[in-house]
MDTraj code that builds the backbone (N, CA, C; nanometers):
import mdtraj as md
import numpy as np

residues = "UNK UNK UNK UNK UNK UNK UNK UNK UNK UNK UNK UNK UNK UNK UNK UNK UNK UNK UNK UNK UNK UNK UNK UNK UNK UNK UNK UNK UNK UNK UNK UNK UNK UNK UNK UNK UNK UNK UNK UNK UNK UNK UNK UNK UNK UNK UNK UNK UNK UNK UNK UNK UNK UNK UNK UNK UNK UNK UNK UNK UNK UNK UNK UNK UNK UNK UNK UNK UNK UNK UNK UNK UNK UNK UNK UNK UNK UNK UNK UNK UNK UNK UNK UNK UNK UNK UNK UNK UNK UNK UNK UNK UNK UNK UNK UNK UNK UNK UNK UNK UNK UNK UNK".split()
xyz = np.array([
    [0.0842, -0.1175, 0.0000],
    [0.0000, 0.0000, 0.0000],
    [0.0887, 0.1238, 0.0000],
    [0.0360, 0.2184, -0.0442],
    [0.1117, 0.3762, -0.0936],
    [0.1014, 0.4467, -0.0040],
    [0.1020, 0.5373, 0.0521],
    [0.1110, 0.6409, 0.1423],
    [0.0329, 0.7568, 0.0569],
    [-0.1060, 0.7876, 0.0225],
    [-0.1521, 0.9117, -0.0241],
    [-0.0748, 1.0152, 0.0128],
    [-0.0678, 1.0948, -0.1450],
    [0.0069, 1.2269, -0.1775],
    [-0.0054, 1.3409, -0.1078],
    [-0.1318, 1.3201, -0.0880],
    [-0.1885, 1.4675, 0.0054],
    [-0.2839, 1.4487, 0.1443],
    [-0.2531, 1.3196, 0.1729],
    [-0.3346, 1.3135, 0.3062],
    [-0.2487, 1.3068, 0.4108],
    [-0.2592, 1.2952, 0.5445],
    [-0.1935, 1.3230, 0.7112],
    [-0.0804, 1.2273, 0.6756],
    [0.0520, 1.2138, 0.7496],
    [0.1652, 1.1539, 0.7681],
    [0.1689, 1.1112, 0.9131],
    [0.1725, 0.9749, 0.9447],
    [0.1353, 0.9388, 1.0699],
    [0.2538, 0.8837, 1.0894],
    [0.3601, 0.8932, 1.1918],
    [0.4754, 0.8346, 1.2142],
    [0.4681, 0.7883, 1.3721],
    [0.5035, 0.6825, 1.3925],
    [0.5705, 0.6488, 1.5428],
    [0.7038, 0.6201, 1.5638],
    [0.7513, 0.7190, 1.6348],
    [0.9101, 0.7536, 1.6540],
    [0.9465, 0.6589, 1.7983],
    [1.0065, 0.5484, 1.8324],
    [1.0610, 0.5109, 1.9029],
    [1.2227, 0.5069, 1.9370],
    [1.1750, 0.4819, 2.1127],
    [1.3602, 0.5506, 2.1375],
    [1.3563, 0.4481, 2.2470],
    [1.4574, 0.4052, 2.2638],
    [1.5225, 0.3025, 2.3987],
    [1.5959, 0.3674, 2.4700],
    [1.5914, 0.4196, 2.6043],
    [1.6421, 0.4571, 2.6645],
    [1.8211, 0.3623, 2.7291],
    [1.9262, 0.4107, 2.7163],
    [2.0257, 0.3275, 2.7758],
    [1.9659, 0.3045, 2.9268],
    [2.0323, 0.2348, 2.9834],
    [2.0006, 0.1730, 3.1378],
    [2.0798, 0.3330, 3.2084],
    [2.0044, 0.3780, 3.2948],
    [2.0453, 0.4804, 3.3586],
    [2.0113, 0.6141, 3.3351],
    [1.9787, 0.6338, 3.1994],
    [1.9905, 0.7144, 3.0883],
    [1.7777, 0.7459, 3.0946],
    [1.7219, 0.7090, 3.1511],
    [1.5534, 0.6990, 3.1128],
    [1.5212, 0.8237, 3.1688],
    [1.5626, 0.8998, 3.2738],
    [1.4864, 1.0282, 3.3094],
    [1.5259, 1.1522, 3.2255],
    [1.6800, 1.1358, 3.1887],
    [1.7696, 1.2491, 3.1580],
    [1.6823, 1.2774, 2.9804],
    [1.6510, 1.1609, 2.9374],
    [1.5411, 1.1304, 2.7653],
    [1.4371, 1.1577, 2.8066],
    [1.3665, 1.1433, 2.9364],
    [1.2718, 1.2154, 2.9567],
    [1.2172, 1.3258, 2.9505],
    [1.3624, 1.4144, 3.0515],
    [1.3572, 1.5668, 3.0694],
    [1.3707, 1.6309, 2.9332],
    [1.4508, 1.5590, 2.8309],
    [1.4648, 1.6441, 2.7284],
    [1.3105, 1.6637, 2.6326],
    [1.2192, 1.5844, 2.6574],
    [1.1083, 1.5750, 2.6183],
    [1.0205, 1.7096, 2.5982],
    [0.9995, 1.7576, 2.7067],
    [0.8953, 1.8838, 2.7128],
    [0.9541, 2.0146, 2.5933],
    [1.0876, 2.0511, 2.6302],
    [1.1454, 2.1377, 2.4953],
    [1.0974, 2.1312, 2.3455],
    [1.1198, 1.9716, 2.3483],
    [1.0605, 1.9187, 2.1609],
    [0.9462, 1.9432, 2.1525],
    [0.8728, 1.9193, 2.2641],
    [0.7006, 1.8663, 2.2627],
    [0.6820, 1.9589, 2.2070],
    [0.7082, 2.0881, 2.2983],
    [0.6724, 2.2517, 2.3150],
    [0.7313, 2.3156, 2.2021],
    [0.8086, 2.2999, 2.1285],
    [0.8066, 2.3621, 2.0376],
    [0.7814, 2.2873, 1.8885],
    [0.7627, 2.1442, 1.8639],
    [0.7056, 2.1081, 1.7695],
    [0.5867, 2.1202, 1.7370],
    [0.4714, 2.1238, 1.8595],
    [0.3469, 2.1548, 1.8565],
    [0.3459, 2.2772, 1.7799],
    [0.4136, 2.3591, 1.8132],
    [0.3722, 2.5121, 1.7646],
    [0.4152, 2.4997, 1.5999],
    [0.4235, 2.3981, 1.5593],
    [0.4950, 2.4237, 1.4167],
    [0.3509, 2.4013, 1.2860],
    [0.3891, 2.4643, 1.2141],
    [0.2677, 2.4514, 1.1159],
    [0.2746, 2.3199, 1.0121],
    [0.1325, 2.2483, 1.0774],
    [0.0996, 2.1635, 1.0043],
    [0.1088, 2.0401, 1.0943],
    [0.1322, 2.0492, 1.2326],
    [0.1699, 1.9032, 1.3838],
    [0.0132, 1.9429, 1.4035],
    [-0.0558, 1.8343, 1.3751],
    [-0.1513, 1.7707, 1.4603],
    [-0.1921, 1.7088, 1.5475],
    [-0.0630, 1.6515, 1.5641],
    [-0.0911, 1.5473, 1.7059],
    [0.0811, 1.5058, 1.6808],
    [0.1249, 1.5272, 1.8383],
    [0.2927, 1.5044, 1.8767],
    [0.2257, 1.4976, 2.0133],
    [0.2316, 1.3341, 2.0637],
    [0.2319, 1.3060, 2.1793],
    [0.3007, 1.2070, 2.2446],
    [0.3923, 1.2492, 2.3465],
    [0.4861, 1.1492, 2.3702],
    [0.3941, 1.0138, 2.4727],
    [0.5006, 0.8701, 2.4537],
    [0.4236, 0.8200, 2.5744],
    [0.5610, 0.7224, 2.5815],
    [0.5375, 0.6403, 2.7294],
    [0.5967, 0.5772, 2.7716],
    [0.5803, 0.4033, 2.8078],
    [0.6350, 0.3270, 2.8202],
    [0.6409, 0.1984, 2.7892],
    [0.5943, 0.1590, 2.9312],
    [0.4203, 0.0753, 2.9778],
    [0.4066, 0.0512, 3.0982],
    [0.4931, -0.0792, 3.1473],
    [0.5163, -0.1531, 3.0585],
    [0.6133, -0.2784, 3.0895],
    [0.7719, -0.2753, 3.0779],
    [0.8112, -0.1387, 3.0192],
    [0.9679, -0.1111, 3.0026],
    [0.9051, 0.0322, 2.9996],
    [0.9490, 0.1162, 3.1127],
    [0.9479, 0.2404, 3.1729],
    [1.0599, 0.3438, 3.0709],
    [1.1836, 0.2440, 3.0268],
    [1.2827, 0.3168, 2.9419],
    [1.2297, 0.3018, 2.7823],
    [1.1148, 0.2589, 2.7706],
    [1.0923, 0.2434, 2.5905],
    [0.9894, 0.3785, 2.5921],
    [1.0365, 0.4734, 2.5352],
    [0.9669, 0.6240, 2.5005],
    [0.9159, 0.5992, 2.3598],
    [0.7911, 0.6468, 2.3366],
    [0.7349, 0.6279, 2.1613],
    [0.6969, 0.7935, 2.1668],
    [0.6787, 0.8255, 2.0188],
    [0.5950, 0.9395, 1.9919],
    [0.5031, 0.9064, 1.8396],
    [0.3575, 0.9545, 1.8924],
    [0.2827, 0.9183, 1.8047],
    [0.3085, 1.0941, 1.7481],
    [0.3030, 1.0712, 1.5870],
    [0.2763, 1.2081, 1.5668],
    [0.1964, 1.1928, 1.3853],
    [0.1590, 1.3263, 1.4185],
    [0.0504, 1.3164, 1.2784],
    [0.0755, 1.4670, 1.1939],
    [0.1091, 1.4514, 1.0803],
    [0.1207, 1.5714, 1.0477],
    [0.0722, 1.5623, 0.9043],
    [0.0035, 1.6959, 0.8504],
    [-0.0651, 1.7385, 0.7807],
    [-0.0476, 1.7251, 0.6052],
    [0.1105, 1.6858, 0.5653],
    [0.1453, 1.6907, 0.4984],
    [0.3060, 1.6558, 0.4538],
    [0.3528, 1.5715, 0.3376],
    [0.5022, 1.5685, 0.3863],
    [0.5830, 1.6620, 0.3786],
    [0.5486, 1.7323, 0.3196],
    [0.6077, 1.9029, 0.3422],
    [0.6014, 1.9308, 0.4850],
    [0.5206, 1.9169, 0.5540],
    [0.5206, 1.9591, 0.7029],
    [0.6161, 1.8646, 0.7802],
    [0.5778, 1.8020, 0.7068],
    [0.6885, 1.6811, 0.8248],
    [0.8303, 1.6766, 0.7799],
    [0.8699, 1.7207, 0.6685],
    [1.0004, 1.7529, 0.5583],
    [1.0489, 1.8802, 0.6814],
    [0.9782, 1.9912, 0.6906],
    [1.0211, 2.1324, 0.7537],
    [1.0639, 2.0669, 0.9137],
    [0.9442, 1.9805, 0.9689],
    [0.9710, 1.9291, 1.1279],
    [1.1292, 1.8358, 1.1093],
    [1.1403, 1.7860, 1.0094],
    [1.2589, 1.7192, 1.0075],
    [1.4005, 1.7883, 1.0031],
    [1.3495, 1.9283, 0.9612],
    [1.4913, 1.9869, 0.9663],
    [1.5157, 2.1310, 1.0404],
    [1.3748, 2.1175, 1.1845],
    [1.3908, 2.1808, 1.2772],
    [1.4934, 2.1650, 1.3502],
    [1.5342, 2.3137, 1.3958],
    [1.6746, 2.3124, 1.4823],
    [1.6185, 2.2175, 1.6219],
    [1.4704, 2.2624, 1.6547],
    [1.4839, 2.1682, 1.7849],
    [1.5182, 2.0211, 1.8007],
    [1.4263, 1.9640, 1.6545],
    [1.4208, 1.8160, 1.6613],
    [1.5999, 1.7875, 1.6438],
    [1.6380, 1.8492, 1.5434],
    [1.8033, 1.8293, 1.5475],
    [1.8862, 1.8239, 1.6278],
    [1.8388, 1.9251, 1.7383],
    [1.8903, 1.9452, 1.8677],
    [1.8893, 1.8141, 1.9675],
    [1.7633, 1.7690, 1.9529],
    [1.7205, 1.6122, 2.0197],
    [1.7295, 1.5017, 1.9636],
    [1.7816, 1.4880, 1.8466],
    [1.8394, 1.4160, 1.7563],
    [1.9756, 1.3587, 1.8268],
    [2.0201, 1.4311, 1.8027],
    [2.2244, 1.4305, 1.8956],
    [2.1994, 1.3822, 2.0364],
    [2.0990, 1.4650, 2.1079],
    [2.0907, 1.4155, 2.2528],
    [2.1119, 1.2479, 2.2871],
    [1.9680, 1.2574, 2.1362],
    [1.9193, 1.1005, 2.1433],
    [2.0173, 1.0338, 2.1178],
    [2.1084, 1.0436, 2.0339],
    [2.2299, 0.9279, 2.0226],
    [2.3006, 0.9025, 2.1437],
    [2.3021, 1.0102, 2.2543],
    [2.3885, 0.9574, 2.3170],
    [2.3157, 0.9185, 2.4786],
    [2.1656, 0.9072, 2.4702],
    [2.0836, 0.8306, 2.5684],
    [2.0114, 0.7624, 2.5159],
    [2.0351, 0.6829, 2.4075],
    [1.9097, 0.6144, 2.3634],
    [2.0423, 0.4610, 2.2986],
    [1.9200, 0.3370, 2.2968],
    [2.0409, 0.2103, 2.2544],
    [1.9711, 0.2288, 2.1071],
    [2.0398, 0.2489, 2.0144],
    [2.0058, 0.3099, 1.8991],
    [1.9623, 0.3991, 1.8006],
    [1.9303, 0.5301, 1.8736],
    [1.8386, 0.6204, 1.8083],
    [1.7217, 0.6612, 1.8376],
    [1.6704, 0.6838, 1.7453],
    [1.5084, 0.7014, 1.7018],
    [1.5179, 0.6372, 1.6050],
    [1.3851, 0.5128, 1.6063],
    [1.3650, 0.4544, 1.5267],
    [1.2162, 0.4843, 1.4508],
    [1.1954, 0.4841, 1.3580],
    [1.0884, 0.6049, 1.2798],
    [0.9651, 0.4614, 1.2296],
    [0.8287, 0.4524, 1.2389],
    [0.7918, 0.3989, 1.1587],
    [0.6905, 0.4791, 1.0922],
    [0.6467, 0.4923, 0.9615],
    [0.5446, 0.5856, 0.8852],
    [0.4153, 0.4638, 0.8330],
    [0.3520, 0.5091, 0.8453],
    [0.1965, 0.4753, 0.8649],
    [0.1180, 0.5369, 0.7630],
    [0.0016, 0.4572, 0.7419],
    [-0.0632, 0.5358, 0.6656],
    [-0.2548, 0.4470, 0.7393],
    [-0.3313, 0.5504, 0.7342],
    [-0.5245, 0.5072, 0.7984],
    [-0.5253, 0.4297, 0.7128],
    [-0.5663, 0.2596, 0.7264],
    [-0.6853, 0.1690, 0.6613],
    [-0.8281, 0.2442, 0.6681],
    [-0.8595, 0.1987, 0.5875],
    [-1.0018, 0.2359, 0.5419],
    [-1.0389, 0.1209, 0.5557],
    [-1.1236, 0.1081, 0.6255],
    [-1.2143, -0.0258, 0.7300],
    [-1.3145, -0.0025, 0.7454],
])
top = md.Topology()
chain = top.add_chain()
for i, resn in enumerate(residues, 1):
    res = top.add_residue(resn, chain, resSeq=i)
    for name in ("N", "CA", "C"):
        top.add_atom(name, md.element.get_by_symbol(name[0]), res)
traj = md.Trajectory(xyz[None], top)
């Protein structure tokens, strides 16, 4: 299945916290939240946390267009938390892109 040209971009961004490392990925959280929300075209950027692994952080996010999500990708903030993330997270951010069944 394709990803429509002009409809929402639904991504879930997962991050593994290193052992030790889960509050400090936490704290950096509210900065991104707070200023990705404000960006044109974020519909939904909500972080959450893993009830069975406390260190597995996800972010559901939905954005309006891949142009919007193209511009969020090469925000100084997310860039900023990008780097963080390499060096509290066991791999990254791992990205998956989504697209609504029609059901």
């Amino acid at each position: 299945m394709t990803h429509p040209e002009n409809g929402p971009v639904v991504l879930i961004a997962r991050m593994q916290a290193r052992p030790g490392k889960e509050q400090e990925l936490r704290d950096a959280l509210p900065a991104l939240v707070a200023a990705t929300r404000q960006e044109d075209g974020c519909l939904t950027y909500v972080p959450h946390q893993g009830l069975d692994d406390p260190g597995l952080l996800v972010m559901h996010e939905v954005w309006q267009s891949e142009e919007h999500l193209r511009a969020h990708s090469d925000s100084d903030h997310l860039r900023r938390f990008a780097e963080l993330a390499k060096t509290l997270t066991v791999g990254g951010i791992r990205i998956e892109r989504l697209t609504e069944l029609a059901v």
